[in-house]
Backbone bond lengths (Angstrom), bond angles and torsions (degrees), N, CA, C in turn:
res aa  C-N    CA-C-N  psi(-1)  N-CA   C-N-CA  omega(-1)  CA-C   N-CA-C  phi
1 X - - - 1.460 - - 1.521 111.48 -
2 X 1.151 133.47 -39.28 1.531 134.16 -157.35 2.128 93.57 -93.81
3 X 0.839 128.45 -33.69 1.479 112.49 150.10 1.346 137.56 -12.31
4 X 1.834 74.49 -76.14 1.443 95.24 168.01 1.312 151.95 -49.09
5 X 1.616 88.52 -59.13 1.932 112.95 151.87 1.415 99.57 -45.34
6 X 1.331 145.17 -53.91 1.106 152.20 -147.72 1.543 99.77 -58.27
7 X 1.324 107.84 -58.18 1.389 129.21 -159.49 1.351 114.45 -84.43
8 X 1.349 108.83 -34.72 1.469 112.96 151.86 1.741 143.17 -59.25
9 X 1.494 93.72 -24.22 1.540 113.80 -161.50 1.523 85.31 -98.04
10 X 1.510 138.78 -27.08 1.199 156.34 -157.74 1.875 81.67 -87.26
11 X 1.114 103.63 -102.65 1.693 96.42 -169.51 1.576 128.11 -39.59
12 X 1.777 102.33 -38.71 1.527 85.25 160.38 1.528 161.05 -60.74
13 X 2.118 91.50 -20.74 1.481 113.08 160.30 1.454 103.52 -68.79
14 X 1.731 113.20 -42.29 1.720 83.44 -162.61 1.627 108.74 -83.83
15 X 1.131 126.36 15.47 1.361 121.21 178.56 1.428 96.12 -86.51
16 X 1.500 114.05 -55.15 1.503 119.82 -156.75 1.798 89.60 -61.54
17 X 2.004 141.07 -65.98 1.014 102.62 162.31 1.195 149.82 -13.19
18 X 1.435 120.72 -70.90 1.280 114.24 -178.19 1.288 127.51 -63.82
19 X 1.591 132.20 -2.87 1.303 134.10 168.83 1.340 106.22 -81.87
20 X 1.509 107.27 -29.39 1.770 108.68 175.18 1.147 104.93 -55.36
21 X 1.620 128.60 -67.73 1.413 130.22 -156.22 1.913 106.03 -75.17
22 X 1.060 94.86 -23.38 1.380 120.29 167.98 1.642 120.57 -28.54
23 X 1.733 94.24 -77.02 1.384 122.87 -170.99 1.623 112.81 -90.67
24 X 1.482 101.32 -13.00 1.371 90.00 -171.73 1.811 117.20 -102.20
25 X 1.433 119.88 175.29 1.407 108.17 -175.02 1.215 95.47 -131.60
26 X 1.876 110.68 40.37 1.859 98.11 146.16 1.136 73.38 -151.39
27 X 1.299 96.10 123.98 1.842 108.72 171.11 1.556 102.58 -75.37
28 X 1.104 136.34 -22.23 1.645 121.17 -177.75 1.454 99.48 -88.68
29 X 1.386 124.12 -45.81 1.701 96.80 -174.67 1.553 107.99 -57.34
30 X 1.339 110.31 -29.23 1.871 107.94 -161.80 1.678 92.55 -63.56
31 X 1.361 113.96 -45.73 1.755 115.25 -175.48 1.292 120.03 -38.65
32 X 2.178 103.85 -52.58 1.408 111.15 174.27 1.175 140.87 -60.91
33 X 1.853 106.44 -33.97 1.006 124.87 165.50 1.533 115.91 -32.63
34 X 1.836 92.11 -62.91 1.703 92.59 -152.37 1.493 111.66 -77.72
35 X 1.394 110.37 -11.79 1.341 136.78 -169.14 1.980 96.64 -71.22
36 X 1.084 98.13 -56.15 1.683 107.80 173.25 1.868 107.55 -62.69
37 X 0.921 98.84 -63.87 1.479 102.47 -179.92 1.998 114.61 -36.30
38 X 1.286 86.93 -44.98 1.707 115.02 -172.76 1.155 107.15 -49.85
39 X 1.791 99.86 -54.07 1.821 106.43 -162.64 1.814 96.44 -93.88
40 X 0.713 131.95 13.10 1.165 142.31 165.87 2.046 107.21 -77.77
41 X 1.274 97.22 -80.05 1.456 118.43 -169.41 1.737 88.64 -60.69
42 X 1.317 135.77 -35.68 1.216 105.37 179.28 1.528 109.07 -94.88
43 X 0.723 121.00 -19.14 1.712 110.98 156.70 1.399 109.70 -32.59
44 X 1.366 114.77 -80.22 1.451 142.17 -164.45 1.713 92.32 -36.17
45 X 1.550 124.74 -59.20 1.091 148.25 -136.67 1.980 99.45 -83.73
46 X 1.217 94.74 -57.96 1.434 117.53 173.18 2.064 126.18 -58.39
47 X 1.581 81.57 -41.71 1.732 91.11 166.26 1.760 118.48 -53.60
48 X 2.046 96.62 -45.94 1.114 111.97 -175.08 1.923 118.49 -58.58
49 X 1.297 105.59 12.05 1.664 102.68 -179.91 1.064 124.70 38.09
50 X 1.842 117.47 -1.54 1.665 97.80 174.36 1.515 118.74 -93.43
51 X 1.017 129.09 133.13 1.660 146.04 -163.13 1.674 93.40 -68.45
52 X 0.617 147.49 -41.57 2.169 138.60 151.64 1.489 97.87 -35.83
53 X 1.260 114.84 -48.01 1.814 101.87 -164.15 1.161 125.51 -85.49
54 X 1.638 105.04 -46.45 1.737 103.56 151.52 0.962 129.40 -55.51
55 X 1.282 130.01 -39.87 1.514 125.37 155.83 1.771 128.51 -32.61
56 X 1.581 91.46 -71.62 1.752 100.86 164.31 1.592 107.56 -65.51
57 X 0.900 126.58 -23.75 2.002 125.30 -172.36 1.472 85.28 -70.28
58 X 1.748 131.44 -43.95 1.357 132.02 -138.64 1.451 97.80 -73.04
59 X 1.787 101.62 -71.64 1.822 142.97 -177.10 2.064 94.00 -46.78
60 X 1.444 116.56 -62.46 1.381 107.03 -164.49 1.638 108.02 -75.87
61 X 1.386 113.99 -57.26 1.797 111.13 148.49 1.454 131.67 -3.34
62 X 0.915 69.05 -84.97 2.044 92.75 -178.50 1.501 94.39 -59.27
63 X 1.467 139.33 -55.25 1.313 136.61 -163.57 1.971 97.43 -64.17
64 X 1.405 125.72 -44.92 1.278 124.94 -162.23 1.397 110.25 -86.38
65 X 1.457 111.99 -30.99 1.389 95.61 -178.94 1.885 101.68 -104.64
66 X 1.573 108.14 178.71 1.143 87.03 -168.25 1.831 102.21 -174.51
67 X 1.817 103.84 118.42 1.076 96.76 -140.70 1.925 78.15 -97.99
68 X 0.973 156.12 6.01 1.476 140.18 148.23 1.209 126.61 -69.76
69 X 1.636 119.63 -9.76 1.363 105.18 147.88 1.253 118.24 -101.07
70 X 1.248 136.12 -4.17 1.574 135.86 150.66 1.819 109.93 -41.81
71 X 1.313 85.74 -69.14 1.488 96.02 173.31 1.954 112.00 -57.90
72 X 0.965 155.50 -106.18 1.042 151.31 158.67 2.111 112.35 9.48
73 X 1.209 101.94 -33.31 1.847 101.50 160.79 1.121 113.06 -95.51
74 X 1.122 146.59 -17.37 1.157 151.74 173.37 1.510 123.82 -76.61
75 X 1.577 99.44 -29.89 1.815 116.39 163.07 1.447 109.39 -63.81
76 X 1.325 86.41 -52.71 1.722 108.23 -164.10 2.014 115.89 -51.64
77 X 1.900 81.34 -47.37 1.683 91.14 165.61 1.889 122.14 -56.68
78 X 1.185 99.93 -55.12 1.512 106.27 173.20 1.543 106.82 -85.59
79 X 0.813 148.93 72.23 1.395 170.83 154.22 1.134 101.06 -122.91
80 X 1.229 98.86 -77.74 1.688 119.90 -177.99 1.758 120.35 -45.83
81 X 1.472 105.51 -26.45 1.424 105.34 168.56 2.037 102.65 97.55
82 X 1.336 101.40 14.74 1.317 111.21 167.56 1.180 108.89 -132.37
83 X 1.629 100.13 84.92 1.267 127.14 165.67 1.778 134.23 -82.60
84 X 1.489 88.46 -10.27 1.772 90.51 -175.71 1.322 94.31 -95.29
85 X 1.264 127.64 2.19 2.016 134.36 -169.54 1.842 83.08 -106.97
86 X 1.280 121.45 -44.22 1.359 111.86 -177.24 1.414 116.37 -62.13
87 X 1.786 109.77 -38.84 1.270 99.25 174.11 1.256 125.45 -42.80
88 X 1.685 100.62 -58.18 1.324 125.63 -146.67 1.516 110.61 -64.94
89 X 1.849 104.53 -38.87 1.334 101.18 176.54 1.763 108.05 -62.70
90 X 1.294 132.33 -43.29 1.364 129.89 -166.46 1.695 95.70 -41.59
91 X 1.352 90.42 -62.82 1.558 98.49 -158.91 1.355 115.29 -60.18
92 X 1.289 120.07 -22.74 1.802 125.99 160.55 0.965 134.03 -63.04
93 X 2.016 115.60 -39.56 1.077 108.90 147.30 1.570 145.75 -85.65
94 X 1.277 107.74 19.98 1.412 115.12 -162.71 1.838 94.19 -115.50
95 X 1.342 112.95 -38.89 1.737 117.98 156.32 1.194 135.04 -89.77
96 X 1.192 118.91 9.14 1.495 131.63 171.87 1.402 106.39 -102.41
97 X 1.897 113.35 -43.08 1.511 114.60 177.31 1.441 116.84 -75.13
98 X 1.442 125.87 -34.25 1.307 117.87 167.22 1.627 122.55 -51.15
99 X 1.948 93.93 -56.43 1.591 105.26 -172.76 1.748 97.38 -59.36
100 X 1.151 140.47 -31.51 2.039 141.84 -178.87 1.411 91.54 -56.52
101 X 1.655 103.78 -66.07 1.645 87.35 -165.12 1.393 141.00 -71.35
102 X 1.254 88.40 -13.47 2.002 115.77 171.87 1.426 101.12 -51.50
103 X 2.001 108.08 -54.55 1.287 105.07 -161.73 1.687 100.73 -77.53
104 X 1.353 122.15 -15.18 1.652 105.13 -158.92 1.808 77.10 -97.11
105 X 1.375 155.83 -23.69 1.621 116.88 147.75 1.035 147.94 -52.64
106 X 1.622 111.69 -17.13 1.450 138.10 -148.41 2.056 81.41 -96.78
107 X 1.266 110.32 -62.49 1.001 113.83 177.09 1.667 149.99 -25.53
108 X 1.543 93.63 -38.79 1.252 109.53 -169.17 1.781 105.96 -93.42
């Protein structure tokens, strides 16, 4: 069974991503968004100790958020010569995703 979930929870993050970056018309907030959302729900998921949820928290997680296009906008920003937006995003998502997932353990 947990394969399975695996493989399921795997395509359903990366679908639900790609409708994010999809639908939206700033591909970096949609990234942060889901990136926050992500480390959130696997917090929540992971606190819960059951081996189904970390599993699916891991496979659907890992599938939605997604740190090669973080990385790849973040080039793109400093390429571009907007580097204080490159900072800023690092540092938003790197303290927004810790402080999400803190709260989705803290939570449960």
């Amino acid at each position: 069974m947990t394969p399975v979930l695996f493989v399921i929870a795997a395509a359903a993050g990366t679908l639900v991503r790609w409708q994010a970056g999809h639908r939206s018309g700033n591909r970096p907030a949609a990234t942060l968004i889901v990136n926050i959302i992500g480390a959130f729900i696997l917090g929540v998921l992971t606190a819960s100790g059951d081996r189904a949820s970390v599993v699916g928290g891991l496979a659907g997680m890992g599938a939605l958020t997604t740190f090669s296009t973080l990385i790849a906008e973040i080039v793109a920003m400093w390429s571009a010569g907007r580097r204080l937006r490159a900072i800023t995003y690092i540092t938003l998502t790197f303290v927004l995703g810790v402080g999400a997932a803190w709260l989705g353990i803290e939570s449960t």
